[in-house]
C-alpha positions as CSV (number, residue, x, y, z in Angstrom):
1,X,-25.5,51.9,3.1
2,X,-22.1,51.1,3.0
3,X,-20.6,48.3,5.5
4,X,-16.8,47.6,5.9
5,X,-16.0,44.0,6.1
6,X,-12.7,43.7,8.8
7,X,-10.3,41.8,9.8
8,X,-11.8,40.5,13.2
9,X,-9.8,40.6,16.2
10,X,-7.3,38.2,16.3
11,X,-6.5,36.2,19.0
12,X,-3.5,36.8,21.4
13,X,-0.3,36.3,20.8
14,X,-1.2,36.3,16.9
15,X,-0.3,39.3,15.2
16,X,-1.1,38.8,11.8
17,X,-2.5,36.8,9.4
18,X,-2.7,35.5,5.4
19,X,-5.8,36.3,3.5
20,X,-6.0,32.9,2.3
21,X,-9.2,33.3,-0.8
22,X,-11.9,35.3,-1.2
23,X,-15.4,33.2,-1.6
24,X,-17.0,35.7,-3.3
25,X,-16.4,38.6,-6.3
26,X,-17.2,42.2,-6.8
27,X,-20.4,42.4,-7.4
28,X,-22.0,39.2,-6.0
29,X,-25.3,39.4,-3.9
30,X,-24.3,37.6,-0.5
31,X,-26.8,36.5,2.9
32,X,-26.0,38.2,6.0
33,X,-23.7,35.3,7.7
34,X,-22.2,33.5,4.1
35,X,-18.4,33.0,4.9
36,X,-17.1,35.8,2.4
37,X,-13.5,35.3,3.0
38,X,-11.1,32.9,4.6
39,X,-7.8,34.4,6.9
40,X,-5.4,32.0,8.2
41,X,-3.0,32.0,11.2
42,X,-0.2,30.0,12.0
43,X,-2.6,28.2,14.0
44,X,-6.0,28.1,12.9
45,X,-7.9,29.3,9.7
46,X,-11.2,32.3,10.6
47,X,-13.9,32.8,8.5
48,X,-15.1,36.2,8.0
49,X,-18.7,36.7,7.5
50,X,-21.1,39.0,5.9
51,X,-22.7,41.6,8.8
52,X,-25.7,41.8,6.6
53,X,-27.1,41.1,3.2
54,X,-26.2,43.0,0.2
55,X,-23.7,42.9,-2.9
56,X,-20.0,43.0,-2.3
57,X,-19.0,46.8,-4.1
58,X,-15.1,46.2,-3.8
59,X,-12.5,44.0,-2.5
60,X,-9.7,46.0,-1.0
61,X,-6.9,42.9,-0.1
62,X,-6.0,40.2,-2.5
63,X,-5.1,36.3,-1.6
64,X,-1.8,35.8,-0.2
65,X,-2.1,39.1,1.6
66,X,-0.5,39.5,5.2
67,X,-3.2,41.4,7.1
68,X,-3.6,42.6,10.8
69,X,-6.8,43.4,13.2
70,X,-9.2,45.9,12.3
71,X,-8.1,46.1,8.1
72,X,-10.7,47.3,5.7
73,X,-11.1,44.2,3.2
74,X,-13.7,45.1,1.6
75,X,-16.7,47.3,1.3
76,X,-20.5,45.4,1.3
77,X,-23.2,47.4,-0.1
78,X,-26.3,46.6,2.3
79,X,-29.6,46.0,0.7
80,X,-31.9,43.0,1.4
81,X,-33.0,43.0,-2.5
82,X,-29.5,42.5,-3.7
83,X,-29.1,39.2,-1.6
84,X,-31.5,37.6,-3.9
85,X,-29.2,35.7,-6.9
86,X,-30.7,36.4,-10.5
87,X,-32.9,33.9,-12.6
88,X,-30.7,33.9,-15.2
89,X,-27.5,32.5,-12.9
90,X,-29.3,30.4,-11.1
91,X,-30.6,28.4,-14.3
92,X,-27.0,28.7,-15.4
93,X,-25.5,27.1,-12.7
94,X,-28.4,24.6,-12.9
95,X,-27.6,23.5,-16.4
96,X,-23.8,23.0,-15.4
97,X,-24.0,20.7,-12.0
98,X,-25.5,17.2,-12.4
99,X,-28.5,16.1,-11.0
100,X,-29.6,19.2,-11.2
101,X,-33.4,18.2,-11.3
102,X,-32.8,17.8,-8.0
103,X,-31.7,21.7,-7.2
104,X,-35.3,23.2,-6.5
105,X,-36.3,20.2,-3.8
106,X,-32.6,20.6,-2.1
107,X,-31.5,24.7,-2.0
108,X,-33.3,25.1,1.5
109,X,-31.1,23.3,2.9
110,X,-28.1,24.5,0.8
111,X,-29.0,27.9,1.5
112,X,-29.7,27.2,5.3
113,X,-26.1,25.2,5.7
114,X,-24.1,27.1,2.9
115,X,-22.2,29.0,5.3
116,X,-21.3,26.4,8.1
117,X,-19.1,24.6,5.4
118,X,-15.5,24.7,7.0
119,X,-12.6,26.2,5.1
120,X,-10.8,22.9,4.1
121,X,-14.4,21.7,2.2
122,X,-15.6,24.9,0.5
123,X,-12.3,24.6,-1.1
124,X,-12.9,21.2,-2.3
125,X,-15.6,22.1,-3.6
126,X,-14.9,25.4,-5.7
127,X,-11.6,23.3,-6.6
128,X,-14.2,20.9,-8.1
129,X,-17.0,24.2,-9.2
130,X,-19.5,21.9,-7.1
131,X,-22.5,22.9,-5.4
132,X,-23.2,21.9,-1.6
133,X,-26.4,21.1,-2.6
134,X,-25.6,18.2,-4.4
135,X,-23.3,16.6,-1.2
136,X,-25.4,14.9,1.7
137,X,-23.7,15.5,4.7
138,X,-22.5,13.1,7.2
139,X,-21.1,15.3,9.8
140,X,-22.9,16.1,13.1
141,X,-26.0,18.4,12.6
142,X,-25.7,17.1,8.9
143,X,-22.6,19.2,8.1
144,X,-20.8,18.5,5.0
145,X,-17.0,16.8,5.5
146,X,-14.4,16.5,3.1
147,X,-14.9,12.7,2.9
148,X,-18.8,13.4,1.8
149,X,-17.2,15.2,-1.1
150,X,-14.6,13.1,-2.2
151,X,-17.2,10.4,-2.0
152,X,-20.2,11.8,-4.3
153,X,-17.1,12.8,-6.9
154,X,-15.9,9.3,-7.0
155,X,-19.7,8.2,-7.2
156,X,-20.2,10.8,-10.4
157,X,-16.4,10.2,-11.7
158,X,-18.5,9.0,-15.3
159,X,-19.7,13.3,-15.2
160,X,-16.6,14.3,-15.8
161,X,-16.1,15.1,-12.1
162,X,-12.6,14.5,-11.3
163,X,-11.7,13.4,-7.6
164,X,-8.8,15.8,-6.5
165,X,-6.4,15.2,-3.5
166,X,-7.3,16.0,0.0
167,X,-3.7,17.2,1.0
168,X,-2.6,20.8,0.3
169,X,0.6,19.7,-1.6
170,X,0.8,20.3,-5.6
171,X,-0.4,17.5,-7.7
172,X,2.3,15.8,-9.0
173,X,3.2,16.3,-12.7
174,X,3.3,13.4,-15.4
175,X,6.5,13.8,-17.3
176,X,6.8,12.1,-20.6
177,X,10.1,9.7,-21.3
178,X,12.7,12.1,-22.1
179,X,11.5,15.2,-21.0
180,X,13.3,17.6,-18.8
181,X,12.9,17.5,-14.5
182,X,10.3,19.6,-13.4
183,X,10.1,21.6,-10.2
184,X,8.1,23.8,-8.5
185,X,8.6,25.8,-5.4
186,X,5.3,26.2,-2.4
187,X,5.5,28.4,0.0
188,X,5.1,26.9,3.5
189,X,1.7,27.1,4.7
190,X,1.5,29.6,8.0
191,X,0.6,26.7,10.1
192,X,3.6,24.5,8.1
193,X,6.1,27.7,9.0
194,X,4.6,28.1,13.0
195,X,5.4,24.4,13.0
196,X,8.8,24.4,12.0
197,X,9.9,27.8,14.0
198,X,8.7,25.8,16.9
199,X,10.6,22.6,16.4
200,X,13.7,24.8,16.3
201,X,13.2,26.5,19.0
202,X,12.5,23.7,20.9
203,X,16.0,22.2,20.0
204,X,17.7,25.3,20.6
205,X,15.6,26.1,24.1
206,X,15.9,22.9,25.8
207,X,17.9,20.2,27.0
208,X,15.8,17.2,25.1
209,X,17.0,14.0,25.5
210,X,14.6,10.1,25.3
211,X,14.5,7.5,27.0
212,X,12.5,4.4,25.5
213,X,10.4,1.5,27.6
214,X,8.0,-1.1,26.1
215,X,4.5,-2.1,27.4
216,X,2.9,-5.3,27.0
217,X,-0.6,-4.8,25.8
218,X,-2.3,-7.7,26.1
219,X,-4.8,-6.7,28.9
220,X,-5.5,-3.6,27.7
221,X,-6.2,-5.2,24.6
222,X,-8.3,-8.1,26.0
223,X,-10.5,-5.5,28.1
224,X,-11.2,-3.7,24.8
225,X,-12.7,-7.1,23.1
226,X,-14.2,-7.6,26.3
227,X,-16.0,-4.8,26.7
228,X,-16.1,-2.8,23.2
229,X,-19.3,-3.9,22.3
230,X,-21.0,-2.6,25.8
231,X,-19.0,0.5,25.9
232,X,-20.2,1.8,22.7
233,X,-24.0,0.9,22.9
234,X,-23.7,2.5,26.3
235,X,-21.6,6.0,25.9
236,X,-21.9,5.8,21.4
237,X,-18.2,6.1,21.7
238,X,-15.5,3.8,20.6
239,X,-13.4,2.3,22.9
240,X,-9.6,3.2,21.7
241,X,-5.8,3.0,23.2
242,X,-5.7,6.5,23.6
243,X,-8.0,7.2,26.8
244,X,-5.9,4.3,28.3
245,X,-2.7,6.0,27.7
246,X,-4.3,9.3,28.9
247,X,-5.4,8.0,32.1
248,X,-2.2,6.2,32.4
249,X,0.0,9.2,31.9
250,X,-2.2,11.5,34.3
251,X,-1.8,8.8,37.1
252,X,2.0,8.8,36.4
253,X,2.0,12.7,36.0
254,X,0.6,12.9,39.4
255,X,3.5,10.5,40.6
256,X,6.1,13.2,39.0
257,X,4.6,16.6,39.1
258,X,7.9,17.7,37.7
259,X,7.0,15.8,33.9
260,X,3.5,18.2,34.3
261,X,5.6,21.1,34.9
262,X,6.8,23.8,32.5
263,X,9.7,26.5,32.3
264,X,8.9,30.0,32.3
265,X,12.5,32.3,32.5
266,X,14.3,31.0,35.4
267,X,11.4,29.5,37.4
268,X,9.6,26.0,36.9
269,X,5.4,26.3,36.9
270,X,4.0,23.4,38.6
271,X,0.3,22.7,37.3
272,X,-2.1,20.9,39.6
273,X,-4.3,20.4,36.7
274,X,-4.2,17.9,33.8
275,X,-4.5,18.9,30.0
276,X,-3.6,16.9,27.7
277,X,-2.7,17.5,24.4
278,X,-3.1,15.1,22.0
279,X,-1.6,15.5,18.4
280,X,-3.5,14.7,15.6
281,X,-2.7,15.5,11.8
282,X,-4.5,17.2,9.8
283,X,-4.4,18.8,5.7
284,X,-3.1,21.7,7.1
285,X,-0.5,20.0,9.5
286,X,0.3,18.8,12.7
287,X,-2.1,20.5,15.3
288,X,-2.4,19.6,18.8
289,X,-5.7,20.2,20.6
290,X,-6.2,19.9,24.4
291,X,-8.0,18.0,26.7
292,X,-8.5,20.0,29.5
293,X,-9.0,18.4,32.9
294,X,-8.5,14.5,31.7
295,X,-8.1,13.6,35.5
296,X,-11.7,14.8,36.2
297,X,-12.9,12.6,32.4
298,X,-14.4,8.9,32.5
299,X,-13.2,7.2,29.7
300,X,-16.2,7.5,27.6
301,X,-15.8,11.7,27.8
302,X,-12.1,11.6,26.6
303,X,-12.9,9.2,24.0
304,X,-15.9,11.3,22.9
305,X,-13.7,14.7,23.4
306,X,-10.9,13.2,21.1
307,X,-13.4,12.5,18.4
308,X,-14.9,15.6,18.7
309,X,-11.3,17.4,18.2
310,X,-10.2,15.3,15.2
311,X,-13.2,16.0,13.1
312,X,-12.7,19.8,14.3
313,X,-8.7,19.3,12.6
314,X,-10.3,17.3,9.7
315,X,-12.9,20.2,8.8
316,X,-11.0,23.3,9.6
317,X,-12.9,24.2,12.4
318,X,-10.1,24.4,15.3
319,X,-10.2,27.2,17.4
320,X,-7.6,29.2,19.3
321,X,-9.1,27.7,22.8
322,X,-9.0,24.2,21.6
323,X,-5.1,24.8,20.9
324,X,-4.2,26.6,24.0
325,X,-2.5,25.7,26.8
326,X,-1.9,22.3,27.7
327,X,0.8,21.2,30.3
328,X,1.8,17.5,28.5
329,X,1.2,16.2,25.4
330,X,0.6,12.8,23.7
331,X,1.7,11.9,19.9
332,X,1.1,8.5,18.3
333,X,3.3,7.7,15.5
334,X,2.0,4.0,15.6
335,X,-1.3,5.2,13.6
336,X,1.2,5.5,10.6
337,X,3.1,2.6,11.5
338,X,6.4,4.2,13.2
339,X,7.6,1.7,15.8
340,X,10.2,4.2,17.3
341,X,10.9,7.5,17.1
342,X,11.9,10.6,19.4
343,X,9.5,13.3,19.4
344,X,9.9,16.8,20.0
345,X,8.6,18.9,22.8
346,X,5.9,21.4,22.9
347,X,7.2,24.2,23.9
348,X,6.5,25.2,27.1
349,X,5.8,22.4,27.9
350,X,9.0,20.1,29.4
351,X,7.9,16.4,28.2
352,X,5.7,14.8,25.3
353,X,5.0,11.0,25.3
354,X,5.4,8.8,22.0
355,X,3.0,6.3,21.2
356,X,4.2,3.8,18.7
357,X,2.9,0.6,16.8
358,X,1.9,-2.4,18.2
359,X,3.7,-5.1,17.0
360,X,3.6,-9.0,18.0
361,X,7.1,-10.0,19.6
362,X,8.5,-13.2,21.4
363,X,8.7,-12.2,24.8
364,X,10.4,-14.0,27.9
365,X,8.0,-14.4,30.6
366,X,8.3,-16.2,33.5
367,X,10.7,-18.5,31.9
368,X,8.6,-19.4,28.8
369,X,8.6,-17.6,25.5
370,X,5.3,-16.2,24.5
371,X,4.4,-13.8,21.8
372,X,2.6,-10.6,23.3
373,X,1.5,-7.5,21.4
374,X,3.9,-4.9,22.3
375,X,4.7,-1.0,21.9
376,X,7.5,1.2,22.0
377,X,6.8,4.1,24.1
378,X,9.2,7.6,24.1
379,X,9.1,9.9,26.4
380,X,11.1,13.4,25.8
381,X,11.8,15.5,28.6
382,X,13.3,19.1,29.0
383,X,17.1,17.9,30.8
384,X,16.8,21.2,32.5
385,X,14.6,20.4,34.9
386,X,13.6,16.6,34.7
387,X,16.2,14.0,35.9
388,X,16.9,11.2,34.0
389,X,15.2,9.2,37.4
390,X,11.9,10.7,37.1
391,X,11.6,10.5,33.2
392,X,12.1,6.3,33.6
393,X,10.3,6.2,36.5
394,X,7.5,7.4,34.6
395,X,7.6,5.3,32.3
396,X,8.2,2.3,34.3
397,X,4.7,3.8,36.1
398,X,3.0,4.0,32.8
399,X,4.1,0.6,31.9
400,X,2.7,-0.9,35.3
401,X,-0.5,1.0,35.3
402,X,-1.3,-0.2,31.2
403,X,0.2,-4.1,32.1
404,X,-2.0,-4.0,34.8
405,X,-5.2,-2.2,34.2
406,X,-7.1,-2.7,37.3
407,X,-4.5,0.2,38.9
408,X,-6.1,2.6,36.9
409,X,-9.5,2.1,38.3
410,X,-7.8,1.7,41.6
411,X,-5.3,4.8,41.2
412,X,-2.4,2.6,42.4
């Protein structure tokens, strides 16, 4: 019986998407479930996967092809005797990977895990024409992350196993002495070009303008020594800046509903809820997931929560409802080592919050001069319909509730 393999439903408000490669040939057996072919949006990459087992007949769209909902991509002959791979390529591909003594004792669990591998590492991997099998995850439920396969390359680098770069740009070119200058034009990515139309239209949409405060962090800091240890054998999460700036900004947020607000036409949308997005980068971009509710989350739950959402980025797995929504967001350029900068709103959204490095300064206090650990923080508001009073007033909040952080516990 013939089966058509389709583009799934995509999620609203995307129209399209890029077929980005096919896992699979013409005439390969596949298992109901494998991952036959990866699609990406501009914002998150789908896996397509086989309705049943059989032999892929014919593959009707190519890589790099735009495609929309419900296209034929190919046609899957069904037949549970042609998901079985042949002796003969199976002691082929034994002879080629190393360790393969080690194949017959570990398939089970490659052919029980094959098709949870996120986009980002199955890439890797073909890149590399490296079996799962040979990979021991580290990811939760033993899944298999791009830093487990970067890892067992380095470890068999004497196999002739070369370690390739976990960013999508092109590897760079060795040019002899002499020798003419190379280039070589990429197309954007989808997620790279989503990025960039949205930048612009922020700047063309809204009124941004910064304004800039500084926090001292020594409290913050010292509760962190004081209590990392405890915190993580009690919630197995690690105790980070971030749920302190989350908290802090939700307290402040509720201070100046307006900052939590966003602009739809010619009205303003107040929210009485808090989610948060928190950007985090990724091999495929900048991506910013959302906490949803952080005013209802202990600390322990929005540490746990971000966590959860960066590995997500890391291995590809991001979903539509993890980028949805959100009615403020949170970058921190400090994790690269910016100590200022101006971000750029998320669109609707009408203010974002920069996080910045912290860096040990002389400080006047109280007539003395002490060194303190301190941080540049930005905050970037739509001019439209935030005053410059409430932007610095919510900062100057922020700073109070993190140089103090018994008012967060006391919501002061």
């Amino acid at each position: 019986m013939n089966i058509e393999i389709k583009v799934p439903q995509l999620p609203e408000s995307v129209t399209d998407a890029t077929l980005l490669a096919w896992h699979k040939k013409e005439g390969d057996a596949v298992a109901r479930d494998e991952n036959l072919v990866d699609l990406e949006t501009d914002k998150v990459v789908l896996e397509v996967a086989a309705p049943s087992s059989g032999t892929l007949q014919e593959i009707k769209i190519t890589g790099g092809t735009t495609v929309t909902s419900g296209q034929v991509l190919a046609i899957l002959l069904e037949g549970d005797g042609a998901a079985a791979q042949p002796a003969a390529n199976a002691e082929t591909q034994s002879a080629a990977q190393p360790d393969a003594k080690n194949l017959e004792a570990r398939a089970p669990k490659s052919a029980e895990s094959a098709h949870k591998l996120s986009p980002s590492v199955r890439r890797l991997l073909e890149e590399h024409d490296l079996d799962a099998v040979f990979v021991s995850g580290s990811g939760k439920d033993g899944r298999i992350t791009k830093a487990d396969v970067m890892s067992y390359l380095k470890s068999h680098a004497d196999e002739n196993v070369t370690p390739g770069d976990l960013t999508p740009a092109v590897a760079a070119v060795n040019v002899p002495p002499g020798a003419g200058r190379n280039e070589q034009r990429v197309p954007m990515t989808r997620l790279r070009a989503r990025v960039a139309e949205r930048m612009v239209e922020a700047q063309h949409s809204a009124a941004m303008l910064t304004t800039f405060n500084e926090i001292d962090l020594t409290k913050v800091i010292s509760l962190r020594k004081r209590y990392r240890e405890a915190f993580e054998k009690e919630y197995g999460e690690r105790l980070g800046f971030m749920s302190f700036f989350a908290k802090g900004s939700v307290e402040a947020l509720k201070k100046f509903p307006v900052v939590n607000a966003s602009v739809e036409d010619s009205d303003i949308i107040y929210h009485d809820y808090y989610d948060i997005g928190i950007a985090v980068s990724s091999d495929r971009g900048l991506m910013v997931p959302i906490l949803r509710d952080v005013d209802r989350q202990s600390f322990a739950e929005i540490e746990g929560n971000i966590a959860a959402l960066a590995e997500k980025a890391r291995d590809g797995t991001m979903t539509m409802e993890d980028l949805t929504g959100g009615t403020f967001t949170i970058t921190n350029g400090g994790i690269f080592g910016s100590l200022l900068s101006t971000p750029i709103l998320n669109p609707p959204q009408s203010a974002i919050l920069g996080m910045h490095a912290i860096q040990e300064r002389p400080m006047a206090i109280d007539g003395e001069v002490l060194v303190r650990p301190m941080m540049y923080v930005a905050l970037t508001y739509d001019h439209r319909i935030i005053d410059g009073r409430e932007a610095v007033q919510f900062l100057v909040s922020l700073k109070q509730l993190l140089e103090d952080p018994g008012r967060l516990l006391l919501q002061l």
